[in-house]
VOBA-1610 file (N, C-alpha, C; in pm, whole numbers, padded with zeros to 5 digits, always signed):
BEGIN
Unk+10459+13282+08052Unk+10319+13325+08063Unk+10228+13238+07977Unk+10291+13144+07872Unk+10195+13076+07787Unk+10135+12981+07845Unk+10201+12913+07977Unk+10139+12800+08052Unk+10008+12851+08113Unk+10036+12957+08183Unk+09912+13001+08261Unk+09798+13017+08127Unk+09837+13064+08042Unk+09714+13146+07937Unk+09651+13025+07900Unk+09753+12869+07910Unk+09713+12746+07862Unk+09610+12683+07986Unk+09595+12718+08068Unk+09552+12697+08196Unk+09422+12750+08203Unk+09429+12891+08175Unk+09284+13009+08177Unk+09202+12911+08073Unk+09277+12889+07938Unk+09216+12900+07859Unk+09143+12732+07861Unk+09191+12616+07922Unk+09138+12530+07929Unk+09018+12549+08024Unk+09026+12630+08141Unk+08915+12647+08253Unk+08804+12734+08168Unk+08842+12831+08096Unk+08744+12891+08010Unk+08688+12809+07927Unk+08695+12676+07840Unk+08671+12593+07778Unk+08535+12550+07844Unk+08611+12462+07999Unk+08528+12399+08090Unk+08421+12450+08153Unk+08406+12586+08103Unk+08305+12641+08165Unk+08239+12664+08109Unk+08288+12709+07967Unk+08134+12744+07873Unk+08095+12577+07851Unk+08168+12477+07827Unk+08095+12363+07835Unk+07914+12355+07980Unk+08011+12369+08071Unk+07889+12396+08171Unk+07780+12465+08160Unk+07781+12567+08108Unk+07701+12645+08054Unk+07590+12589+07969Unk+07700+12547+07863Unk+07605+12497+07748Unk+07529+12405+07812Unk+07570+12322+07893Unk+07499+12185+07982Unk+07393+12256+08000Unk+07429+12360+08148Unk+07334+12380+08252Unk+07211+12478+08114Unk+07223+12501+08019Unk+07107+12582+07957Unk+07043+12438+07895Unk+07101+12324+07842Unk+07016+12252+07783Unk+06937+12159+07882Unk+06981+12183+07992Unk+06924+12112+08118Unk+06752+12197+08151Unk+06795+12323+08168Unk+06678+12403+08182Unk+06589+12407+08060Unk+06619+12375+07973Unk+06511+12374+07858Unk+06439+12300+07855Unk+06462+12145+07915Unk+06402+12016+07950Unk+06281+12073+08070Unk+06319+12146+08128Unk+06201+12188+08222Unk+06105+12265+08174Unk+05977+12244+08167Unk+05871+12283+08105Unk+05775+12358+08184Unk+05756+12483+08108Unk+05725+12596+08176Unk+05581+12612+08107Unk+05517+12742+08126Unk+05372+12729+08040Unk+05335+12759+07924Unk+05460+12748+07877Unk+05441+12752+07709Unk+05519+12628+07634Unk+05481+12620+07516Unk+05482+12505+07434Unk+05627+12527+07366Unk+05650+12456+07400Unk+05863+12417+07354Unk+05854+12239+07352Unk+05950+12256+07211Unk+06013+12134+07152Unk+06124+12057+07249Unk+06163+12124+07317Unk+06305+12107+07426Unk+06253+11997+07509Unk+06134+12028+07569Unk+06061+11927+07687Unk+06081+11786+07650Unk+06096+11781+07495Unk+06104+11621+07429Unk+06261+11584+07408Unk+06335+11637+07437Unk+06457+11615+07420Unk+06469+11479+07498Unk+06490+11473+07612Unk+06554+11337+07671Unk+06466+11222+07586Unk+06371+11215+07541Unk+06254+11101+07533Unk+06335+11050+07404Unk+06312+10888+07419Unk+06378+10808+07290Unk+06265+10714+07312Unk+06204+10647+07156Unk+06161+10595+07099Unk+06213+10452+07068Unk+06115+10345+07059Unk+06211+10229+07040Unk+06177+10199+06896Unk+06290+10226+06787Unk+06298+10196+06688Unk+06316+10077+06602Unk+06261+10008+06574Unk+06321+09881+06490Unk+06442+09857+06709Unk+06393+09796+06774Unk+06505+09757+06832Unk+06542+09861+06934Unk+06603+10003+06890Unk+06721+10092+06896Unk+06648+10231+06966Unk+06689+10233+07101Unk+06688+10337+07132Unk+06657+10444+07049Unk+06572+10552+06999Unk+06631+10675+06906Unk+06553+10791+06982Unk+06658+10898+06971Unk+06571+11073+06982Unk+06455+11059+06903Unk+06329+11109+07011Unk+06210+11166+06936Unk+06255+11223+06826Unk+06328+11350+06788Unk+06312+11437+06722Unk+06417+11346+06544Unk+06435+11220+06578Unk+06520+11153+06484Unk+06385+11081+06393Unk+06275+11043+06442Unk+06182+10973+06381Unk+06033+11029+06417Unk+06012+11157+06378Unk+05924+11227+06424Unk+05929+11352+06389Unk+05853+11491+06311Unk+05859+11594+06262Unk+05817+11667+06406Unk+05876+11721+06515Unk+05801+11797+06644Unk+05760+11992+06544Unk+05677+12022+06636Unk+05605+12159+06576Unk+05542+12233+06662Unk+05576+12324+06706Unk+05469+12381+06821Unk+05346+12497+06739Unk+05260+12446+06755Unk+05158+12482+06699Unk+05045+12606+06782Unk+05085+12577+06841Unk+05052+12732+06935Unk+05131+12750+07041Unk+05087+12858+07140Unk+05172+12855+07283Unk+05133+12751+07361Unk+05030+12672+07361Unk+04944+12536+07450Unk+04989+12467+07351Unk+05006+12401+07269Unk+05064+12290+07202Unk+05124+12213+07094Unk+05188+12096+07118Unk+05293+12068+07076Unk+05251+11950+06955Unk+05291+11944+06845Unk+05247+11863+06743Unk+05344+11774+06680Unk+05355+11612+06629Unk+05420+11518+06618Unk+05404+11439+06510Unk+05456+11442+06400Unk+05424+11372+06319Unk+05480+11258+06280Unk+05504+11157+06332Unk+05585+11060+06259Unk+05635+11032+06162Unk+05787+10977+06107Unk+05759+10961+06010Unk+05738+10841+05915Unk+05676+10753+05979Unk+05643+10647+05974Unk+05530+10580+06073Unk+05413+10579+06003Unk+05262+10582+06064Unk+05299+10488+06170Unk+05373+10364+06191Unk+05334+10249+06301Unk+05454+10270+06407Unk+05478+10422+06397Unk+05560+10439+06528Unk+05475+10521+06633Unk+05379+10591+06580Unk+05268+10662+06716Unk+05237+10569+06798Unk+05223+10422+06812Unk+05211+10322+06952Unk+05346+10399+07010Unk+05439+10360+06952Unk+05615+10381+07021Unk+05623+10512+07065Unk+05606+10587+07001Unk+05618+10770+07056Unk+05543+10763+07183Unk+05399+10739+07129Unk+05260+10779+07283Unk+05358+10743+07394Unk+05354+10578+07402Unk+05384+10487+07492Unk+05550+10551+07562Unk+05610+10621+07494Unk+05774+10670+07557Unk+05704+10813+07568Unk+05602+10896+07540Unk+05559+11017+07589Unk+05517+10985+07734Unk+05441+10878+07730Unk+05342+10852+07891Unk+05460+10802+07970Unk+05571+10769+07952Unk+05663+10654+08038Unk+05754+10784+08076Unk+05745+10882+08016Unk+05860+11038+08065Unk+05781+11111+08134Unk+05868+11163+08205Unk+05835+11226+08344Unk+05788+11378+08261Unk+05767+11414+08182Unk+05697+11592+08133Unk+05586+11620+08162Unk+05496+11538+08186Unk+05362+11541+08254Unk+05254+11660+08188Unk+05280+11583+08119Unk+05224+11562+07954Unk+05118+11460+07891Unk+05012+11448+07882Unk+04900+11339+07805Unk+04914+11353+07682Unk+04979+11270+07620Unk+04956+11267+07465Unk+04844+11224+07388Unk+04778+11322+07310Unk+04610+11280+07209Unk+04692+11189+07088Unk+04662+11073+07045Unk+04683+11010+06930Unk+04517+10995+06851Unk+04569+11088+06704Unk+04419+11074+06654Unk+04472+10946+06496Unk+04588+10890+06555Unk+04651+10802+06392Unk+04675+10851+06315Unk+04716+10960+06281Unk+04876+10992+06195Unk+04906+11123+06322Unk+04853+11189+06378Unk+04947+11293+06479Unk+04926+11272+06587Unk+05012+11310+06668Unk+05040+11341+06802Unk+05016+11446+06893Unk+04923+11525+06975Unk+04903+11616+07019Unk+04947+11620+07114Unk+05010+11717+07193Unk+05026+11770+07323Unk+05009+11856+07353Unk+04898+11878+07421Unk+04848+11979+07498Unk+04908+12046+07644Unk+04973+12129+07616Unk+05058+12175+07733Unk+04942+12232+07827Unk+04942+12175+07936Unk+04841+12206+08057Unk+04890+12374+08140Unk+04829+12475+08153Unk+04892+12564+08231Unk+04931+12509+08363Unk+05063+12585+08427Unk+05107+12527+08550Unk+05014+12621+08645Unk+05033+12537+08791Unk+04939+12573+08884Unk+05088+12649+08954Unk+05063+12698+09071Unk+05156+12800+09181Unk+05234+12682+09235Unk+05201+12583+09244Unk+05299+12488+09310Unk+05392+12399+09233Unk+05335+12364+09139Unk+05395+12291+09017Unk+05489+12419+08938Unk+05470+12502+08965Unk+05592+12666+08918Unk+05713+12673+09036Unk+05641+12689+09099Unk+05721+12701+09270Unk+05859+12574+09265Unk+05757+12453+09244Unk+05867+12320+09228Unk+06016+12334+09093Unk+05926+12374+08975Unk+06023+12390+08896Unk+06144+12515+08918Unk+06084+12643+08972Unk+06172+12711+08939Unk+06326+12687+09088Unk+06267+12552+09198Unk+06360+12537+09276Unk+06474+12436+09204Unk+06371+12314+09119Unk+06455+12248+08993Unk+06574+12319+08931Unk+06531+12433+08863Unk+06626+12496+08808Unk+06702+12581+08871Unk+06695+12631+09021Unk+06802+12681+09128Unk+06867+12596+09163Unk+06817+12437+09170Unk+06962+12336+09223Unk+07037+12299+09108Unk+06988+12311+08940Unk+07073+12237+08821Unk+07177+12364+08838Unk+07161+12516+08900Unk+07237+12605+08837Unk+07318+12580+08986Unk+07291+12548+09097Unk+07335+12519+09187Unk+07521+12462+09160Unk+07429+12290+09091Unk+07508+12201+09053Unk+07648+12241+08953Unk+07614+12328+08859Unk+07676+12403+08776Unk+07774+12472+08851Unk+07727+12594+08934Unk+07838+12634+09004Unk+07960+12532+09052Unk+07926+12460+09134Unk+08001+12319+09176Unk+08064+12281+09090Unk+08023+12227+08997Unk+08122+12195+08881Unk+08226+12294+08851Unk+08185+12447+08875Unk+08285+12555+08775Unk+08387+12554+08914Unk+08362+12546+09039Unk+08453+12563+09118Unk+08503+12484+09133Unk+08493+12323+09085Unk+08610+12198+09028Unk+08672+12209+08999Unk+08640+12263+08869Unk+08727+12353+08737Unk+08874+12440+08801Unk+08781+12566+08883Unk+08863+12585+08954Unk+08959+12575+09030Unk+08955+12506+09119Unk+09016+12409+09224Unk+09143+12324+09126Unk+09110+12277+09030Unk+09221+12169+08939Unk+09300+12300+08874Unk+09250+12440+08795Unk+09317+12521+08805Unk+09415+12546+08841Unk+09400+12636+08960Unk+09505+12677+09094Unk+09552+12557+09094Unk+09546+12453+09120Unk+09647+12321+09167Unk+09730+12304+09007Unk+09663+12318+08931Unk+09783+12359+08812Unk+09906+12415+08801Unk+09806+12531+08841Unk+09923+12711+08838Unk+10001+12645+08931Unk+09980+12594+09068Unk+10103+12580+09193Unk+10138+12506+09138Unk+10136+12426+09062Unk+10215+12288+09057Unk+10339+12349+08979Unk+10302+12456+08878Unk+10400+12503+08783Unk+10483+12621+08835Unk+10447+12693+08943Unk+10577+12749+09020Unk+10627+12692+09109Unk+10572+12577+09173Unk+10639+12485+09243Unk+10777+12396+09163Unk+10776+12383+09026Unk+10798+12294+08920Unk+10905+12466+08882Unk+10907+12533+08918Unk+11005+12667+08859Unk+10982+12725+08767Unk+10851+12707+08685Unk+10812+12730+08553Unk+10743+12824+08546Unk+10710+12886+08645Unk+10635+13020+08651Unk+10725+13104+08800Unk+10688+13190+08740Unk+10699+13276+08942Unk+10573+13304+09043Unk+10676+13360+09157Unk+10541+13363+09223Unk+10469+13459+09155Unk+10501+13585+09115Unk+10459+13743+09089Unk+10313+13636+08981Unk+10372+13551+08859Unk+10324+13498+08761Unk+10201+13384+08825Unk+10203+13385+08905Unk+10120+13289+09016Unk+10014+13347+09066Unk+10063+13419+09108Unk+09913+13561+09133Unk+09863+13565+09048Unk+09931+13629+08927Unk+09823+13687+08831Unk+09788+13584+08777Unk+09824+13455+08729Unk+09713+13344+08690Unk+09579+13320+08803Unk+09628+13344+08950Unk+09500+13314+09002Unk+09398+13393+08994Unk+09438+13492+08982Unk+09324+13601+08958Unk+09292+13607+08778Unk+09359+13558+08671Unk+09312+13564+08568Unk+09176+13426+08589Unk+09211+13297+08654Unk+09107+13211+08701Unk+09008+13231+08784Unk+09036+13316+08889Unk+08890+13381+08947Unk+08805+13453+08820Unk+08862+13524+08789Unk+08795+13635+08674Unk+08732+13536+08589Unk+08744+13397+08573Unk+08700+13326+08467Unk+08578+13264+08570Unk+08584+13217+08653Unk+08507+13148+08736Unk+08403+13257+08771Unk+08420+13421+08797Unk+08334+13509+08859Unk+08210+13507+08700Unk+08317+13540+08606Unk+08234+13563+08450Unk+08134+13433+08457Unk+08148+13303+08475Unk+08112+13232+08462Unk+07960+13209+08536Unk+07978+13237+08662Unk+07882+13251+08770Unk+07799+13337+08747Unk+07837+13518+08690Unk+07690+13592+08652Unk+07642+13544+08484Unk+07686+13461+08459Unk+07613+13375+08335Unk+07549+13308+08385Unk+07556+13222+08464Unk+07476+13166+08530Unk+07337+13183+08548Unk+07382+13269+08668Unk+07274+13374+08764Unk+07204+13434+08669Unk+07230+13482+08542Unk+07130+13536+08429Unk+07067+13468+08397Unk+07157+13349+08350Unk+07048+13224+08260Unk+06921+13171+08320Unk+06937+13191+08456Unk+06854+13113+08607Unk+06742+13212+08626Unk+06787+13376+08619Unk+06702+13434+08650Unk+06600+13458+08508Unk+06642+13475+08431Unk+06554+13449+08309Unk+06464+13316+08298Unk+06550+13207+08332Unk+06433+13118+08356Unk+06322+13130+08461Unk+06380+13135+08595Unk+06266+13200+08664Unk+06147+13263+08645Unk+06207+13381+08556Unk+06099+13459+08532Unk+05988+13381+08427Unk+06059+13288+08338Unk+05983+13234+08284Unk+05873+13123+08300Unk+05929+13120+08385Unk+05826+12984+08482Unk+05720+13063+08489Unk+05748+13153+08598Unk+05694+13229+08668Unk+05572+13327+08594Unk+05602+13306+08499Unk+05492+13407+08451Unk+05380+13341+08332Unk+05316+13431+08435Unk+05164+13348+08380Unk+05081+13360+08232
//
């Protein structure tokens, strides 16, 4: 029985990994309030070097409309603005020479509508992935009563201990999605 539990327990691994993905994915999507997350993908060209905004830059949300930037080093606001305007957050950055403003624009019904289908295909994608997971699973488990190392009786119940992991997985999901939704969504 330790193989299978070694089996669950790797697919359980692979899934809260997904998870963790598919939530830091949705945070990148910017809804009508002011979050630090929206700046996540954006890198700065440092001396050279690629870097995370949030590596050379103090971020602050300063109200629910907007987002505040301080460098920490005055002759990087060219570099920040210029990688704010070049990312897709659709976002105008104010440079007044030492901060950074962003003024989060309220979303309109269509620009909500668009995102919250964004975040039905990333959770989409997610599923897909967990039923990979799945799929390499079960081809596990058979491989190991095929291999004599389990039984059948022991074969069953691993597949159904892996559904049960894949079902758990899916209304995490569906929560995380519908909470975002709602958050789009509301005005």
């Amino acid at each position: 029985m330790g193989m299978i539990e070694d089996v669950v327990g790797d697919l359980k691994g692979n899934i809260d990994t997904a998870i963790a993905a598919f939530k830091s994915e949705l945070g990148k999507l910017r809804t009508g309030r002011a979050s630090v997350s929206v700046l996540d993908g954006i890198k700065v060209d440092y001396y050279g070097v690629p870097t995370p905004l949030n590596q050379v830059a103090n971020l602050q949300v300063a109200d629910a409309r907007l987002i505040t930037i301080k460098p920490w080093e005055r002759n990087l606001i060219g570099e920040i603005e210029k990688a704010i305007r070049n990312s897709d957050i659709g976002i105008n950055p104010q440079n007044d020479g030492d901060l950074i403003r962003l003024p989060v624009p309220p979303l309109n019904e269509e620009r909500r509508k668009d995102l919250v289908k964004r975040a039905k295909n990333q959770g989409e994608e997610t599923k897909i992935g967990m039923r990979n997971h799945r799929r390499d699973a079960n081809d596990m488990l058979k491989e190991l009563e095929k291999g004599k190392e389990i039984s059948e009786d022991e074969l069953k119940k691993g597949l159904e201990k892996v559904q049960a992991e894949i079902d758990r997985g899916t209304k995490m999901v569906d929560e995380i999605l519908a909470t975002k939704e709602k958050e789009i969504l509301d005005i």
